[in-house]
C-alpha positions as CSV (number, residue, x, y, z in Angstrom):
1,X,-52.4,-19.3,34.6
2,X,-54.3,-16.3,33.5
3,X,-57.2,-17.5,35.7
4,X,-55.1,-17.0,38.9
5,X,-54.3,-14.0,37.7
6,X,-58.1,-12.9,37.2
7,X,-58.9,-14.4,40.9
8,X,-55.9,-12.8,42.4
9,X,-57.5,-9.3,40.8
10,X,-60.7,-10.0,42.0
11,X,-59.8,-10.5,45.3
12,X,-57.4,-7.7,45.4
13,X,-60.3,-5.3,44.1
14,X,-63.0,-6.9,47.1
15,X,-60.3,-6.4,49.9
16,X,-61.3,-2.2,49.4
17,X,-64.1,-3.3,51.1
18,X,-62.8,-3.9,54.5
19,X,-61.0,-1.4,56.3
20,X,-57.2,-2.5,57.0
21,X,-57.4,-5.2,54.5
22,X,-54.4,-4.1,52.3
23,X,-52.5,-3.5,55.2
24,X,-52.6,-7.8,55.9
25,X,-50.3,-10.1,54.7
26,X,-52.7,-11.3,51.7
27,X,-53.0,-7.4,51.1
28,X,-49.6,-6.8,50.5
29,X,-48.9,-10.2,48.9
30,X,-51.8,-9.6,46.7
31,X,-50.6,-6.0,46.2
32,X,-47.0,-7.3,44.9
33,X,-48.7,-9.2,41.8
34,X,-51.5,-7.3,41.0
35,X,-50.7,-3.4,41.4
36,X,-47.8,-3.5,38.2
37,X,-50.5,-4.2,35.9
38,X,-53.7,-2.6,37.5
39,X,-51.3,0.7,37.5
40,X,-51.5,0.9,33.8
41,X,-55.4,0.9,33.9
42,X,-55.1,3.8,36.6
43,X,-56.8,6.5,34.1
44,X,-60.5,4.5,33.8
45,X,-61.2,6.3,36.5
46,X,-64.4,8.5,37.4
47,X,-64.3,10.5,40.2
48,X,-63.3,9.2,43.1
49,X,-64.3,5.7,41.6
50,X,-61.5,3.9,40.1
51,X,-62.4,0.7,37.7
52,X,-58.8,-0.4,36.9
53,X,-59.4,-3.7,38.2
54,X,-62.3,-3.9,35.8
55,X,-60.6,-3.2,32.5
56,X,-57.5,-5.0,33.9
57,X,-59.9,-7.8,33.9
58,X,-60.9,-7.1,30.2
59,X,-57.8,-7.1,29.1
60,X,-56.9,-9.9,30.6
61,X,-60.1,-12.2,28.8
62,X,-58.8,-10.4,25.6
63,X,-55.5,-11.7,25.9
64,X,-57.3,-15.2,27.1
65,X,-59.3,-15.0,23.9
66,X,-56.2,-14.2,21.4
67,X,-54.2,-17.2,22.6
68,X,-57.2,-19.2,22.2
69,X,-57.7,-18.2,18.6
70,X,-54.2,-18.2,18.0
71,X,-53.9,-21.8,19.1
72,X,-56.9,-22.9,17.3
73,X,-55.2,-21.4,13.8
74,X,-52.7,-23.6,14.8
75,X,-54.5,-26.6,15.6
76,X,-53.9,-26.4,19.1
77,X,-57.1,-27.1,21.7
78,X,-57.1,-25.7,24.7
């Protein structure tokens, strides 16, 4: 799950690319499910170049990472 959730970010983050591209019905749909979290990383931000989607994505593989060790203590594999 967390892996959509890393592609859905990605994605979001390349449509800044093309001009319009949040205004399309991926852009908004993507907008929806990614913007709530990529708002708390709205401060890493240097000039007028924002990396929220970047340390979203950070986050993200730390959280991926915890589970896994936290399943592994339990004898979980994943």
């Amino acid at each position: 799950m967390i892996g959509i959730y890393t592609w859905a970010i990605v994605i979001y983050a390349l449509l800044s690319w093309f001009p319009g591209a949040y205004d399309s019905a991926l852009g908004r749909f993507l907008g929806r499910i990614v913007e709530p979290f990529q708002r708390w990383f709205n401060f890493a931000r240097i000039g007028m170049v924002g990396f929220a989607p970047v340390v979203a994505l950070i986050v993200l593989f730390l959280i991926q990472d915890g589970i896994r060790m936290i399943a592994r203590i339990f004898g979980i594999y994943l």
